[in-house]
Structure formats: C-alpha cells, structure tokens
ZAMARZA-332834 format. One record per residue: residue number from 0; x, y, z of N, C-alpha, C in turn. Coordinates in steps of 0.1 Angstrom, whole numbers. Layout:
BEGIN
(NUM,(X,Y,Z),(X,Y,Z),(X,Y,Z))
...
This chain:
BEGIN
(0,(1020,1517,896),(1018,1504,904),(1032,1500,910))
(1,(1033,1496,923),(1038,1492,928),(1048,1477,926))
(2,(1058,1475,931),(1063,1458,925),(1055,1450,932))
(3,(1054,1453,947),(1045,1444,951),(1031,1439,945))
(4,(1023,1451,939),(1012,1455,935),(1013,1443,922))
(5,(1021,1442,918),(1021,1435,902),(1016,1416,906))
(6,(1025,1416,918),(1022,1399,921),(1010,1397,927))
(7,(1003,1384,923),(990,1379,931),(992,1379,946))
(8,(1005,1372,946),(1010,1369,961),(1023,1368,959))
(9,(1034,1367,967),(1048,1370,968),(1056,1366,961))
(10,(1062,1377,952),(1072,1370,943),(1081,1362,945))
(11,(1085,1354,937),(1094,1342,938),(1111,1348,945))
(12,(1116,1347,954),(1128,1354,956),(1139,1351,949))
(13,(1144,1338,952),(1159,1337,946),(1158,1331,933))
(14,(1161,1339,922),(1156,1328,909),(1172,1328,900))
(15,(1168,1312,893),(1179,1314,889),(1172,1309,878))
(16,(1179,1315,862),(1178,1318,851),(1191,1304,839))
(17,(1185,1299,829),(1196,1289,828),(1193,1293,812))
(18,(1204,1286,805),(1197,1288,788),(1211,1291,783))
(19,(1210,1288,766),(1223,1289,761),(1225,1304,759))
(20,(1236,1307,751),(1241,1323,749),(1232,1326,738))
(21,(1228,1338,740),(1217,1344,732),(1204,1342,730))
(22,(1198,1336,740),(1182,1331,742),(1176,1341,753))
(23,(1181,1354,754),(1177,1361,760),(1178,1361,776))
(24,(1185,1357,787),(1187,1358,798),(1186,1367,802))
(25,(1192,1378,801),(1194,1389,804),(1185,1398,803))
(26,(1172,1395,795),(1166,1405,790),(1153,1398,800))
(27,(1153,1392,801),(1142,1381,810),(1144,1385,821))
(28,(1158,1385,828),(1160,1391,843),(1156,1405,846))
(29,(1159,1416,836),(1155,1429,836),(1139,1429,837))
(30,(1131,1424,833),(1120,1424,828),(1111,1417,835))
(31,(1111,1419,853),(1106,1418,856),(1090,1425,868))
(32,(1091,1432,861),(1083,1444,858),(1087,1451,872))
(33,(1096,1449,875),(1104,1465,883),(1102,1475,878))
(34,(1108,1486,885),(1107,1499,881),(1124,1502,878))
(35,(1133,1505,868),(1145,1501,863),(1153,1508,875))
(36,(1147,1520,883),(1152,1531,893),(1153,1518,903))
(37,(1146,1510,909),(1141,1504,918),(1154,1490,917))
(38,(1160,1491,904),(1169,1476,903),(1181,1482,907))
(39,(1191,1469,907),(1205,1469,905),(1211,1460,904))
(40,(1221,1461,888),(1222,1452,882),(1238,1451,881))
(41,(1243,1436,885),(1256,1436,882),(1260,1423,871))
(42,(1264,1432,860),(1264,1428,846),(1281,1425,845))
(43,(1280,1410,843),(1296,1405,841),(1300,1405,824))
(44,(1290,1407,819),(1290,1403,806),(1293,1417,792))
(45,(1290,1425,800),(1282,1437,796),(1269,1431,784))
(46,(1265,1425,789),(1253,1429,783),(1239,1432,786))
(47,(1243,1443,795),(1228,1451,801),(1233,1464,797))
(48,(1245,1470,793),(1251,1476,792),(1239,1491,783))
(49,(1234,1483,771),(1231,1495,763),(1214,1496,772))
(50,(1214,1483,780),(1197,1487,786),(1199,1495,795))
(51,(1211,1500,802),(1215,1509,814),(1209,1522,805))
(52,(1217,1523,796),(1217,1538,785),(1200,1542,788))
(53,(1193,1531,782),(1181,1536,780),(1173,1533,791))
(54,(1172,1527,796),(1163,1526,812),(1166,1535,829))
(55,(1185,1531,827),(1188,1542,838),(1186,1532,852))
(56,(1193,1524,856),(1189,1512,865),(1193,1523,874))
(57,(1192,1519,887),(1188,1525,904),(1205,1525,905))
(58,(1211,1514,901),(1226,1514,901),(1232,1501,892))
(59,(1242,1508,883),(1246,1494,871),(1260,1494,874))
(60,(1261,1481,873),(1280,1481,872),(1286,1470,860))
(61,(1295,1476,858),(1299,1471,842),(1312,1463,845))
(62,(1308,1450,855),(1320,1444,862),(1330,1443,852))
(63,(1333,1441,839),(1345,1439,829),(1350,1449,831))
(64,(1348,1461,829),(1349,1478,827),(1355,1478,841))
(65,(1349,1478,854),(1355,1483,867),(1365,1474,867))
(66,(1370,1463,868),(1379,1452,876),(1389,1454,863))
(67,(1387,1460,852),(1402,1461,845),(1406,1475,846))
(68,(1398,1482,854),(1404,1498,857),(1411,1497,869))
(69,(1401,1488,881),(1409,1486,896),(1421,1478,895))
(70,(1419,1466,881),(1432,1462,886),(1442,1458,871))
(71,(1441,1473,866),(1450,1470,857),(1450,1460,842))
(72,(1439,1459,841),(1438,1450,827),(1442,1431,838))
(73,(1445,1427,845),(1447,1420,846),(1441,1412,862))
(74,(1428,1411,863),(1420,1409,871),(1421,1394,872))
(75,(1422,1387,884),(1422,1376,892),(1407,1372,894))
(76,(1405,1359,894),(1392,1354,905),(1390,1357,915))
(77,(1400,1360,923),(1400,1365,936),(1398,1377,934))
(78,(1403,1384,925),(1398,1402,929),(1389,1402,924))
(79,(1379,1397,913),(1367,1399,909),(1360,1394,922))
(80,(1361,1385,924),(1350,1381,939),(1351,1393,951))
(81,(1364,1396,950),(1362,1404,963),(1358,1422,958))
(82,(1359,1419,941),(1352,1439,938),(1334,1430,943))
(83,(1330,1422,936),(1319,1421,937),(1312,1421,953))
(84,(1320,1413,958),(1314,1411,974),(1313,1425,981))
(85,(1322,1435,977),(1323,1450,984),(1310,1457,975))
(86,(1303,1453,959),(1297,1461,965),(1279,1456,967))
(87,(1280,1438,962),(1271,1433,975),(1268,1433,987))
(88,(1276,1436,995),(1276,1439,1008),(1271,1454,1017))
(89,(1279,1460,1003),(1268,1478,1009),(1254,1481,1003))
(90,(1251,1469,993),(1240,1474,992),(1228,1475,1001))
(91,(1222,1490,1007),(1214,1492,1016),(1202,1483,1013))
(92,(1196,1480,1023),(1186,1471,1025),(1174,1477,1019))
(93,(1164,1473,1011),(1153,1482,1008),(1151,1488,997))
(94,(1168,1495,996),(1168,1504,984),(1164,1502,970))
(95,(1166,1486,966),(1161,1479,953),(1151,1469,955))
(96,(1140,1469,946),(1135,1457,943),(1136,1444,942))
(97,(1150,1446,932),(1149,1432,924),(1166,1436,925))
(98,(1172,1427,926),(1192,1424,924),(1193,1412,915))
(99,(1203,1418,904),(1205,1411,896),(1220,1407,892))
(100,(1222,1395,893),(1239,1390,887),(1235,1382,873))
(101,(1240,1387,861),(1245,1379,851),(1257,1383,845))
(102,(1266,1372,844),(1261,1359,849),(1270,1356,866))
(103,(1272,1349,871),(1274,1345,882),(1285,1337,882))
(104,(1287,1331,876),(1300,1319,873),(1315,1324,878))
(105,(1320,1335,871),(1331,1338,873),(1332,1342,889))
(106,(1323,1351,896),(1324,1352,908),(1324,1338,917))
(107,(1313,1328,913),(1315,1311,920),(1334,1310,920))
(108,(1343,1311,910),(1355,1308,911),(1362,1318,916))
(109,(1353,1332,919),(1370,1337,929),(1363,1334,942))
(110,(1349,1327,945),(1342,1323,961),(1355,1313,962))
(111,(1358,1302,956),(1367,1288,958),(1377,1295,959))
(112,(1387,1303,949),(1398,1311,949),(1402,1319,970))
(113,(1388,1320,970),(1391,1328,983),(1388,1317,998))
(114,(1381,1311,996),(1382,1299,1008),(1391,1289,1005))
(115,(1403,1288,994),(1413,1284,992),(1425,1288,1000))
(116,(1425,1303,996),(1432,1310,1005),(1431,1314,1021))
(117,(1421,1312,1024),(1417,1318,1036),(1411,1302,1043))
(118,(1417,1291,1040),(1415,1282,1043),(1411,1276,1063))
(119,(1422,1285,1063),(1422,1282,1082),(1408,1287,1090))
(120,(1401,1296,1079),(1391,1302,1083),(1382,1292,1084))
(121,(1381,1284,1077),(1368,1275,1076),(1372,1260,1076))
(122,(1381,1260,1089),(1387,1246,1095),(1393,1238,1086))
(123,(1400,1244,1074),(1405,1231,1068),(1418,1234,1067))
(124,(1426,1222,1064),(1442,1224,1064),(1446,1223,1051))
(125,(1458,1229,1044),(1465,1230,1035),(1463,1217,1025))
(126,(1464,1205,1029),(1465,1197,1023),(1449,1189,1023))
(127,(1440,1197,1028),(1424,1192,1028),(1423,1200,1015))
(128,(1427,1207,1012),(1421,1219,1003),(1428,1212,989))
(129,(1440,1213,993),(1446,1207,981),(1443,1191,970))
(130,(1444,1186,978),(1442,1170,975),(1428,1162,980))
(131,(1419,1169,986),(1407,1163,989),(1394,1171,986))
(132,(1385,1164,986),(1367,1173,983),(1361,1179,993))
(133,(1374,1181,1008),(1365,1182,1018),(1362,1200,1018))
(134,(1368,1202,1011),(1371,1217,1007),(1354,1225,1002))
(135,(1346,1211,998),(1334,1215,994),(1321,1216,1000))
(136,(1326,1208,1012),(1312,1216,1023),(1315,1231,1028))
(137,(1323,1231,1032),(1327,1252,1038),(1324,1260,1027))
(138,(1328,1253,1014),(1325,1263,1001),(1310,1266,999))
(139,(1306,1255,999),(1287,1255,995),(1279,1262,1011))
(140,(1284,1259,1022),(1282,1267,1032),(1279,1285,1032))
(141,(1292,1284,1035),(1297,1297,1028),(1287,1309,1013))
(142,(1288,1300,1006),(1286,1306,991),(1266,1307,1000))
(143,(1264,1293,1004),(1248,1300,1007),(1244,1311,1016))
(144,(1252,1312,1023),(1245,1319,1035),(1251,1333,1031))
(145,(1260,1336,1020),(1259,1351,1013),(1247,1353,1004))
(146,(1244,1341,995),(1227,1344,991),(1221,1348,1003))
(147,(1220,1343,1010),(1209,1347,1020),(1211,1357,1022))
(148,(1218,1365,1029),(1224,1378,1033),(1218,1389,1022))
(149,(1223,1387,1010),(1222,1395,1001),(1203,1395,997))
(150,(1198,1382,995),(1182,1379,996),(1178,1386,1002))
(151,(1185,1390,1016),(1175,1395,1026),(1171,1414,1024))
(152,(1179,1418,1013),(1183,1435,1008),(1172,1438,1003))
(153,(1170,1426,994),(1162,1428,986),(1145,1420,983))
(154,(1138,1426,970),(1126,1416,972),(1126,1402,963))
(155,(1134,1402,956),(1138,1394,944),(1155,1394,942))
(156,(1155,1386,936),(1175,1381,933),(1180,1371,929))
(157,(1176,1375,912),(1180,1371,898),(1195,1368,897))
(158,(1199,1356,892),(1210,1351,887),(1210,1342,878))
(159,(1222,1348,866),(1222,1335,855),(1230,1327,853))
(160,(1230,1320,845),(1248,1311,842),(1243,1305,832))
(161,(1251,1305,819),(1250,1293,808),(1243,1279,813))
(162,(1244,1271,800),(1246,1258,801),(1254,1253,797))
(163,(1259,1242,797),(1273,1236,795),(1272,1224,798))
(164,(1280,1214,792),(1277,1193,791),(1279,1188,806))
(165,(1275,1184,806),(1278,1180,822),(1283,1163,820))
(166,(1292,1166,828),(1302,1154,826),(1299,1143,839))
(167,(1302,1130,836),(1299,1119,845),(1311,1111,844))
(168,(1314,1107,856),(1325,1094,862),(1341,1103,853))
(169,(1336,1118,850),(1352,1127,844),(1350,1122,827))
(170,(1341,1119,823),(1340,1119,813),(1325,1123,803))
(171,(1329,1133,790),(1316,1140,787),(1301,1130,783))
(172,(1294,1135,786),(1280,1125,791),(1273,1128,776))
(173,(1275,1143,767),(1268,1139,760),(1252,1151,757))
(174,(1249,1154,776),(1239,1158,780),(1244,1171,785))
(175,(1234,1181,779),(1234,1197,789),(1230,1194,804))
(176,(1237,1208,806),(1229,1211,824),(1233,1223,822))
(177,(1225,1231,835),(1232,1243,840),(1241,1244,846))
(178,(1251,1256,844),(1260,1255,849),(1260,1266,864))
(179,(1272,1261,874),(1268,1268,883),(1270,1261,897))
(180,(1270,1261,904),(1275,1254,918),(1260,1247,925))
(181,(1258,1239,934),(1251,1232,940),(1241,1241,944))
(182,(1240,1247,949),(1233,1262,958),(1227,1266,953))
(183,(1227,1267,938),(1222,1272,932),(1208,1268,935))
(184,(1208,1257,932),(1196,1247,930),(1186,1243,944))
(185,(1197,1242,951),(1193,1242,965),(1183,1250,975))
(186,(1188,1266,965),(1183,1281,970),(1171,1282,966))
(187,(1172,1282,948),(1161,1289,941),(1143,1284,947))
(188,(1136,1298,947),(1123,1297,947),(1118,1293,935))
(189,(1125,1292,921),(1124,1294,910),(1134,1293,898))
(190,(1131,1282,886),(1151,1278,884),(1140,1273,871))
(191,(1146,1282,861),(1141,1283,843),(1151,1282,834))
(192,(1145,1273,826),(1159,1269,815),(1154,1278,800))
(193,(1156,1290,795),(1152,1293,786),(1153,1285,775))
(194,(1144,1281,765),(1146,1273,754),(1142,1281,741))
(195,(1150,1278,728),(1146,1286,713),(1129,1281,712))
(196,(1126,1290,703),(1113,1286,696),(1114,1288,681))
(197,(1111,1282,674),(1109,1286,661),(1099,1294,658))
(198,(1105,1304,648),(1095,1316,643),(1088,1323,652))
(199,(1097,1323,666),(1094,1335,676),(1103,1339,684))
(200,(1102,1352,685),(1117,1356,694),(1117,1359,704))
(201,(1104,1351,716),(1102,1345,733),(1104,1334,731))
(202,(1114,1331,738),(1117,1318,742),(1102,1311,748))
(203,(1107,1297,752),(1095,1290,758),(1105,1291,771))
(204,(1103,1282,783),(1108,1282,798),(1102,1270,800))
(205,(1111,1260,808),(1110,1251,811),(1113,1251,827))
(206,(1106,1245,836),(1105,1250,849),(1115,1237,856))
(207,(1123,1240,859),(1135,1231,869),(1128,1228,880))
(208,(1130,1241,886),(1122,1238,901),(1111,1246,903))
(209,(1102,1245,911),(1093,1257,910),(1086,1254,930))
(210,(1088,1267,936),(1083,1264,946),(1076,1276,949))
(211,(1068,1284,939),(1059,1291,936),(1046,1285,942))
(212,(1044,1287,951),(1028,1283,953),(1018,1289,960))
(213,(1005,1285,958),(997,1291,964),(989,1285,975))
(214,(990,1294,986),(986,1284,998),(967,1290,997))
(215,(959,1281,1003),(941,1282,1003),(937,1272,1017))
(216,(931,1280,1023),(921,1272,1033),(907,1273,1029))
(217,(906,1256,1030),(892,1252,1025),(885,1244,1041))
(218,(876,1251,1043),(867,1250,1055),(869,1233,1054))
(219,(867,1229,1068),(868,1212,1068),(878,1208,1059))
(220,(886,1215,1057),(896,1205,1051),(911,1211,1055))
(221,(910,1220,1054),(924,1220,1060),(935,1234,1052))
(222,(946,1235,1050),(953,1246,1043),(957,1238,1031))
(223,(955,1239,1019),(958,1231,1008),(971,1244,1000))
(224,(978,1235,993),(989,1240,988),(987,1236,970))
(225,(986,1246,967),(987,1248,947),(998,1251,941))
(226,(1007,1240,937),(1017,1242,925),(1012,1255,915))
(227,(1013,1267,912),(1007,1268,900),(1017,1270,884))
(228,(1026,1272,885),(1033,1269,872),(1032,1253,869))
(229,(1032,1254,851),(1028,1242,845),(1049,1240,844))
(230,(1048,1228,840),(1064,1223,835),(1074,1229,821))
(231,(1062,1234,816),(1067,1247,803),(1059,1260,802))
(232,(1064,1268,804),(1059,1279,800),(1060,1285,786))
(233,(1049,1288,781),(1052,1294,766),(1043,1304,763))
(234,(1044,1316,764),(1054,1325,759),(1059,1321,779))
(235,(1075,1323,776),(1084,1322,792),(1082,1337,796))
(236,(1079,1349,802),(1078,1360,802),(1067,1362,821))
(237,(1074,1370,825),(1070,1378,842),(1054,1375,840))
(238,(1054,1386,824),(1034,1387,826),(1027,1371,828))
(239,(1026,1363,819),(1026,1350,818),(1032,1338,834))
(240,(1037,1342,838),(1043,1332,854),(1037,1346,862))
(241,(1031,1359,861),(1020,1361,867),(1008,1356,866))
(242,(1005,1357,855),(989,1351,854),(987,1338,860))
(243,(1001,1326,859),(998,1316,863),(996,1317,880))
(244,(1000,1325,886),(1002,1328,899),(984,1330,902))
(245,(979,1333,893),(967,1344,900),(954,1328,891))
(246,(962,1322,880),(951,1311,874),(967,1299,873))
(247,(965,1291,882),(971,1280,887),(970,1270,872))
(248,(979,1264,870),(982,1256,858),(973,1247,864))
(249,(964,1233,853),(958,1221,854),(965,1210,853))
(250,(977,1206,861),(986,1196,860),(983,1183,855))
(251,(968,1179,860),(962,1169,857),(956,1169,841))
(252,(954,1182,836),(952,1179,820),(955,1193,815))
(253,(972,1194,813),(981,1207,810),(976,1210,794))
(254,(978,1223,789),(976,1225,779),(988,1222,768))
(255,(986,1220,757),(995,1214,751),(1006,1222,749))
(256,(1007,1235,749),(1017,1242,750),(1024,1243,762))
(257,(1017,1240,773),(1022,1238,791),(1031,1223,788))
(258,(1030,1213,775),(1040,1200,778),(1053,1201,772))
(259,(1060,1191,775),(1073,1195,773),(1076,1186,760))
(260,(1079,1192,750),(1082,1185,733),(1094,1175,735))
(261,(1096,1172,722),(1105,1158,723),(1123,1158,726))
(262,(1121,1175,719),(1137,1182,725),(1137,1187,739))
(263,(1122,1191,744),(1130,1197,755),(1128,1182,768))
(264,(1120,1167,767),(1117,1159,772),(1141,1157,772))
(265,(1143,1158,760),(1158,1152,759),(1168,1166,770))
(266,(1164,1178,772),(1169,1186,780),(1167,1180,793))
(267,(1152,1173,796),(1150,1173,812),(1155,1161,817))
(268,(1160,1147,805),(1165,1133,808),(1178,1142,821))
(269,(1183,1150,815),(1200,1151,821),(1199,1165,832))
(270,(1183,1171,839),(1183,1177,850),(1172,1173,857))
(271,(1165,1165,857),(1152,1155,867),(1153,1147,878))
(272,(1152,1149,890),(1151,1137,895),(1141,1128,889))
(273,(1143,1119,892),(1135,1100,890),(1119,1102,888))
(274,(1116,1111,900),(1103,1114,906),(1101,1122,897))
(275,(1104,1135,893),(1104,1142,883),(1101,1136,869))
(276,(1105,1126,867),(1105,1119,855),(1093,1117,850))
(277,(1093,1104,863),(1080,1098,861),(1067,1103,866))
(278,(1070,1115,871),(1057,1127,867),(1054,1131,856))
(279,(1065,1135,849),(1060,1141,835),(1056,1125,826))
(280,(1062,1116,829),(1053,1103,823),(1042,1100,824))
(281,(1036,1100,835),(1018,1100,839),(1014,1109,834))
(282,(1022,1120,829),(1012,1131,823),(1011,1128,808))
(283,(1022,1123,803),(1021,1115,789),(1013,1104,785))
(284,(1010,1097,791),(1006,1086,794),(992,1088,793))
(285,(986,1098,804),(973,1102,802),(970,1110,790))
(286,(975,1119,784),(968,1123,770),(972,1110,763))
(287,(980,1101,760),(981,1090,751),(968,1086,749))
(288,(962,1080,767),(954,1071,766),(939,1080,766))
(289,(939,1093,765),(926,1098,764),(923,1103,752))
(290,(934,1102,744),(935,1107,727),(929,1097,718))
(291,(934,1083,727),(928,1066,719),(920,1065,723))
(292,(912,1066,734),(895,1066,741),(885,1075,726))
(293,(891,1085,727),(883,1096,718),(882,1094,705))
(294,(894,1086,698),(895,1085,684),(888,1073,683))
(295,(889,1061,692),(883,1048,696),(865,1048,692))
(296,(865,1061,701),(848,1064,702),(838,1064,692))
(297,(849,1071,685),(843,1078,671),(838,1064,662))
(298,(846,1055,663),(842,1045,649),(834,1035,657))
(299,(836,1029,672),(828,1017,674),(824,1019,690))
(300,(814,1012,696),(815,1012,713),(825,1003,717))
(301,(820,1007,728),(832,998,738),(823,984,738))
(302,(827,972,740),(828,960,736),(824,953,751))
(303,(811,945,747),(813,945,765),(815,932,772))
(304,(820,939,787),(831,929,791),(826,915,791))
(305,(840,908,792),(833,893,796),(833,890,806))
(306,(822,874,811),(820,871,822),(825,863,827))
(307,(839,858,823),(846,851,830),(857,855,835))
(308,(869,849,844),(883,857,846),(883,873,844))
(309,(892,874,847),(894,891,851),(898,895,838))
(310,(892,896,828),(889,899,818),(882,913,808))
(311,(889,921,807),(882,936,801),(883,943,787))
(312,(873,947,786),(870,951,766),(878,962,772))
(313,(889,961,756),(896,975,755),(885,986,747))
(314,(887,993,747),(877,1005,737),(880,1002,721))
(315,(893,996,716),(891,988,703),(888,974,701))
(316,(882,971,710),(871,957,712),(884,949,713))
(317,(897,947,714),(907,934,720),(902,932,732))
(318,(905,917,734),(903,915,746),(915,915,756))
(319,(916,925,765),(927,921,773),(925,918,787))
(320,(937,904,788),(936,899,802),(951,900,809))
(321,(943,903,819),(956,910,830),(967,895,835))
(322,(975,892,830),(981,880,836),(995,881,843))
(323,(995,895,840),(1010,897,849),(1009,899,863))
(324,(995,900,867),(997,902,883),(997,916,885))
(325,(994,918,899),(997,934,901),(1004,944,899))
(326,(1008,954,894),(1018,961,891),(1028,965,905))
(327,(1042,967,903),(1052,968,915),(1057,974,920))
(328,(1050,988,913),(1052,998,916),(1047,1010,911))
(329,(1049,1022,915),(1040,1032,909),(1038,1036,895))
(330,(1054,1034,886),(1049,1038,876),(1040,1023,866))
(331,(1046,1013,871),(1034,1003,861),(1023,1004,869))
(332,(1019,1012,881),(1004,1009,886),(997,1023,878))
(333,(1004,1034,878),(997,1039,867),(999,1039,851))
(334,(1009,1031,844),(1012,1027,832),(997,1018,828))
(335,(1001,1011,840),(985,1000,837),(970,1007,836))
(336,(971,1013,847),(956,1023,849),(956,1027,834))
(337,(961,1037,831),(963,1046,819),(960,1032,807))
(338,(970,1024,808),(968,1022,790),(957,1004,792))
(339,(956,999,800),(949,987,804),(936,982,804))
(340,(934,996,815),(926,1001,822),(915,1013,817))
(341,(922,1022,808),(915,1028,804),(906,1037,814))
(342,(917,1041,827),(916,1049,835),(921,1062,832))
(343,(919,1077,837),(930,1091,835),(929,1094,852))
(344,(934,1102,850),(943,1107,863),(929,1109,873))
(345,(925,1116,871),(907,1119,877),(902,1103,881))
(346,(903,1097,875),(894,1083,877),(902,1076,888))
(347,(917,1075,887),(925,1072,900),(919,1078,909))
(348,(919,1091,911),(918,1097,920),(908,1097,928))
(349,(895,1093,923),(877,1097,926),(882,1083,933))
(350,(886,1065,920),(882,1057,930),(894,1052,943))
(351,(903,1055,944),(913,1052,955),(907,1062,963))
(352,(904,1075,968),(907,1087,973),(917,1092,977))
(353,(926,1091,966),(945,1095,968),(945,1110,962))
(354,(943,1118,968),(942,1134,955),(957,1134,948))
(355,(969,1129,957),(983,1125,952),(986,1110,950))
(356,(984,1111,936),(985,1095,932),(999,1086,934))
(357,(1008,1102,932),(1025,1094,935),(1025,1091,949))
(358,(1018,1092,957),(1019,1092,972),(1016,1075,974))
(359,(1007,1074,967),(1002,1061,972),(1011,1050,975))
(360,(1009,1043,988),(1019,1035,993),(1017,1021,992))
(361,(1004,1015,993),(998,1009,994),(993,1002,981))
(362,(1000,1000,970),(1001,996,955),(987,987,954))
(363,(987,971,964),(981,964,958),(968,965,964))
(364,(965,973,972),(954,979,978),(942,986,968))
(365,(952,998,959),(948,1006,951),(945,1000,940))
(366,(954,992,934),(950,983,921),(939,973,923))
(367,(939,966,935),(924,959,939),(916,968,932))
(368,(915,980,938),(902,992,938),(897,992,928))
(369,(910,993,918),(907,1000,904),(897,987,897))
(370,(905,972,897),(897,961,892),(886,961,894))
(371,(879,963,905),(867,966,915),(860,973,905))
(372,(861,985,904),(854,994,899),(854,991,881))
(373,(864,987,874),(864,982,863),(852,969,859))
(374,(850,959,869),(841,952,869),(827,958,868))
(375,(824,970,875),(817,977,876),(804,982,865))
(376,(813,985,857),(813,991,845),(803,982,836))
C-alpha cells in the first residue's frame, strides 16, 4: 500500500511534534506509516540512530556525527544551520514521503546566527540587529518561507522540539510550552504535545492545533467543513488520527478518553488561546450538567414549574430564579444554559438554529429563545 493509500484524505503536511525528553517523539515521527525507503530523516539527537540500523531510511543523517567531522569537533550555529540547509535544499522533489527534523531548535539558532550576519540582506542595520526586535520579522519571514520550500519536496514534514517553561514579562511563569520559534505554530497542519500515561507505554496526544479536516457537500446546503480530531487523542498513534480522519470525533459529546484530565487541562492553561479555553469549558460544563440530569433522574422527577415570574424547577426540585438578568456574554450564556437551564449543547443548537454556538452574536436574542422554550416545557 501506498502512503497515499493509507490516508482517508490528505495527510496533514507540516506537523510539529512537542513533549518532554523520552515520551517518544521520535518514534511517533518515524511511524508514520511510510515506507522507511520512502523517508529522510535528519536526526540532531541521534536518536533515530539505531532505527536507521534496522529499518534502512531512504537517507539518514547523524547531524552530531557529520558537523563534528566537517568541522572539527567544534561546530558553530552557523555551521550547523548552513550543513543542514545544504542538505535541505538538494533534497530532490518527490523522492521522499515524509521529511523529518528532530529536533529542530539548534538549527532555529544558527537561522538567527545567520540573518545576524548577513544582515544587509534583509534590510536591517547593524545596530537594528543588535539592540532592537526589529531583527524578528526578517527572521520569522525568512525561517517560513524555507518550510515552505522544503514542504513543497515532500508529502509530509515532521518536526520536534522539547518543551521548556515559558517565561513572561523575563521572568519564569511557572508554566510549560513548546519550544521553538513562532512559525512553528503558525505553519503546522497539525501541532501534538505528547503526554505520559500511566501503566502504558503510548503516550496520550493532546491536539494544539489541528487543521485536519474534512470537507462534505450536502445538497441544499452548501460545502460543510468537519474538525475531525478530538482535543486528546488516546492511544496518540498515525493508526488512531487515521481512523479519526475516516470516523470524525463527536465534539459535542467526546468520549471520555477524547477529554482532557486535570494535568493535562493545567498543560493547556499556558498554550490556549481564550477561545480555546472556553471551548474546552462548554465541553465540561455539558457532561457536568448531563451527569446531574441522569443521577437526578434516578431518585425523583423533575418538579413542576411554577406559575409565576420567570421561575424554573431544577431537576433536584430547588427552585431557581433567574435574577441576574441576561448573561454578557458567551461563556455565562452557555454557563447558564448548561447548569440553570438544564440545556446541552444539542438543545442550544435545535432552539437558536446556531449549529456554532461560539458564533452567536446576538446574546440577548438567543437567551430570550432559550426562556421561551424553557417555559414550554
């Protein structure tokens, strides 16, 4: 079978791989069911070293091994960047599947090392470079449009880099990130934080970014677009972020292995945007409030409503009355739905007709709705 043959639809291209030392990176980026002939792997670490022995990659390079032969035991940023860029640059177009850098970091510092030096090249003056930040748009420029170049060789193009504390206002925060330059993040089709598991030796994967999707035209409606990776993957593994490819994660009610536990909720505080956040909160929110519906059920009915003021039986017969007024924004308009309301994500959706509930602009429009239909009941 072919590489193409393996994916539902087009593999993810630029992926970048994150996770502490020894949680398997390396063995994750190999393993992506290429044919080992078909890869080419440039290993900063040597640790693909003994998988060369036994698999036989299409072409391996043992960057520690070459750049202390080429230059003497005593290799610069600059000369590792520029062995590496010579032999990124001849790689023929086609010839590999899949291109792999782990890890990537030390080359990011001879990229800076060399548009330091070669400053005049990319408009900046001695003393821009020296004493100011402006040094970091030509850099991030630059550094992207060689992913690209290099992306375009190939069908896939794996990269990793530790993690490491990520510091705020120059002082330590406390909080992991990945490490690794802006572009990174920028680029990836696909950006995975490997995480430990207890009493198994696959990591789980936690999904950074994911722009994996699946596009469908549905007659009268239009080309709809499917997220299909869930926000954790567990077992983290090619076969598994295939299958999800070909059977789309249920975002609206993920399996419990697809949510993110209380350690890795503390990994995503310090790489989420806002929106991000408060995504994975509506998703908490809803098993909360469908876990208390269900346990609720079991011992008593629901209590029925009363006939005065805007007044509604919780499912443990309290009586709650709404007195704070409309919610003011998205997350208390679904905080409320969810625990007030004794709405889930489905029930937003049927009575607004918002199929994207974060979308909704129109707050006190939609919360009307919801009362409406609560009276209903």
């Amino acid at each position: 079978m072919s590489f193409d043959e393996l994916w539902p639809f087009n593999p993810p291209g630029f992926v970048h791989i994150t996770g502490p030392r020894g949680i398997g990176k390396t063995t994750f980026a190999i393993d992506t069911g290429a044919n080992p002939a078909r890869m080419c792997v440039l290993d900063g670490e040597a640790s693909a070293k003994d998988y060369d022995k036994q698999l036989h990659f299409g072409e391996y390079h043992d960057l520690i091994e070459e750049t202390a032969e080429a230059f003497e035991l005593e290799c610069t940023d600059l000369q590792y960047y520029l062995h590496c860029r010579d032999i990124l640059d001849n790689i023929p177009k086609d010839k590999f599947d899949v291109l792999i850098f782990d890890n990537i970091l030390r080359f990011e510092s001879g990229l800076v090392a060399y548009v330091e030096k070669h400053h005049k090249d990319f408009g900046l003056s001695r003393g821009q470079v020296e004493k100011t930040t402006l040094k970091w748009g030509p850099i991030k420029s630059f550094y992207q449009n060689l992913i690209v170049a290099w992306l375009g060789k190939v069908k896939m193009f794996v990269v990793t880099t530790p993690i490491g504390e990520a510091w705020v206002h120059s002082k330590p925060s406390g909080m992991m990130k990945p490490k690794g330059k802006d572009v990174l993040e920028w680029l990836t089709s696909l950006r995975i934080w490997l995480r430990f598991k207890e009493n198994s030796m696959v990591p789980a994967g936690l999904v950074l970014k994911n722009r994996v999707t699946r596009m469908e035209y549905v007659e009268g409606e239009g080309i709809k677009k499917i997220s299909v990776l869930p926000r954790r993957i567990d077992p983290c593994t090619w076969e598994q972020i295939r299958h999800y490819m070909a059977n789309p994660a249920n975002h609206a009610k993920p399996l419990p292995s697809e949510i993110p536990t209380k350690d890795d909720w503390a990994v995503l505080k310090g790489t989420l945007t806002e929106e991000k956040r408060l995504q994975l909160k509506v998703v908490e929110l809803q098993l909360q409030a469908e876990a208390r519906a269900e346990k609720v059920a079991k011992v008593e009915a629901r209590t029925e409503r009363t006939t005065s003021g805007p007044k509604f039986a919780s499912s443990n017969g309290a009586r709650v009355r709404l007195e704070s007024g409309p919610p003011k924004n998205i997350a208390e308009f679904i905080t409320q739905a969810f625990a007030t309301l004794e709405f889930n994500m489905d029930d937003i959706q049927r009575i607004t007709g918002c199929e994207n509930v974060m979308a909704i602009e129109d707050i006190d429009a939609a919360w009307k709705q919801l009362l409406e239909a609560k009276e209903k009941e």
